[in-house]
C-alpha positions in Angstrom: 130.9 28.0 278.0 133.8 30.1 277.8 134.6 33.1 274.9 135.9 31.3 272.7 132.7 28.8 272.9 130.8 31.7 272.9 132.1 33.0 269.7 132.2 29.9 267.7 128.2 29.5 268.8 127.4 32.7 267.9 129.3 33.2 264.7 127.2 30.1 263.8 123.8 31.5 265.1 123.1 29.0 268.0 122.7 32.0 270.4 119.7 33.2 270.8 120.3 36.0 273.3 122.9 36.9 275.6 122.1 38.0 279.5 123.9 40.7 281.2 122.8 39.6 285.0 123.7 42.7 287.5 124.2 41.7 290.9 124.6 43.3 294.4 127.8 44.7 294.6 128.5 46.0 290.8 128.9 42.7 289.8 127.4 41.6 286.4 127.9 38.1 285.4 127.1 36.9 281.7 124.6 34.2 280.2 124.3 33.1 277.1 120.8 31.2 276.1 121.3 28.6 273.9 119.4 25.5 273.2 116.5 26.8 275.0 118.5 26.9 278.6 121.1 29.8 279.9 124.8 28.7 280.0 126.9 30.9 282.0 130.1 32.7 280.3 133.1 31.5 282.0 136.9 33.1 282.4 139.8 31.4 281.0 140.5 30.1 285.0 137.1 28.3 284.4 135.1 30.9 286.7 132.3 32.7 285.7 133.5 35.7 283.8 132.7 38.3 286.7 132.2 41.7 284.0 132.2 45.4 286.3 129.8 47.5 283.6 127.5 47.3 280.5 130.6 48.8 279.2 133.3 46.5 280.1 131.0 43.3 278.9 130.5 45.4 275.3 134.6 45.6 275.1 134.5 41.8 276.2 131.8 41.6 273.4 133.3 43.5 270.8 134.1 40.9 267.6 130.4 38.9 268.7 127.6 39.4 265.8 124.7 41.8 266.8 122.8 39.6 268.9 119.9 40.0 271.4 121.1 41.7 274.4 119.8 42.5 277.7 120.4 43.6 280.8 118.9 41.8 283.4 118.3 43.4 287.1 117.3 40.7 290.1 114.5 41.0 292.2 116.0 41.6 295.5 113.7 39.1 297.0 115.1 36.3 294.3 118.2 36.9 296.5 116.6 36.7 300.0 116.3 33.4 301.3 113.1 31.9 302.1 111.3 34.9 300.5 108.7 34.6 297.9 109.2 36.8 295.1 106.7 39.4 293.6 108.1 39.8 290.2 110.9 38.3 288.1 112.6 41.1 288.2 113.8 43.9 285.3 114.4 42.9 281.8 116.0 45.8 279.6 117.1 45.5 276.2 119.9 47.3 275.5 122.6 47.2 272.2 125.5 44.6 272.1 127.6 48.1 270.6 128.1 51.2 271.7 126.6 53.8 270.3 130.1 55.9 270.3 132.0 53.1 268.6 
């Protein structure tokens, strides 16, 4: 799904939460659940949309309807291979809009 998609859908209410995963690195990549499974948030290349800070995905974000939003943190075990993992990891809501806009 890319923006665009992800407008349209949201605009009509199909998305029921949007995911901001961060990753080693400062990386934080964007899901959107819809239809009960995540669909990642792809560039205009086609790539997932790489985002570099809550910040930065909010201005991405900016024209979207409030929606649920959350910020997702891995388990670094998820990311180790062959390693079971003890949790799932941190789940944080946090607001589509900035407080300062």
């Amino acid at each position: 799904m890319n923006l665009p998609d992800l407008s349209i859908h949201a605009q009509a209410g199909r998305i029921a939460e949007l995911n901001l995963v961060s990753l080693e690195g400062g990386i934080y990549l964007l899901e959107a659940w819809m239809g009960g499974r995540a669909h990642p948030v792809l560039d205009s290349r086609g790539a997932t949309l790489k985002l570099r800070s809550v910040e930065h995905a909010r201005d991405v974000l900016q024209d979207l309807p409030v929606l649920p939003f959350f910020l997702l943190h891995t388990s670094v075990h998820d990311e180790m291979c062959g390693m079971p993992s003890a949790n799932n990891g941190l789940k944080v809501p946090i607001s589509l809009h900035s407080a300062w806009s």
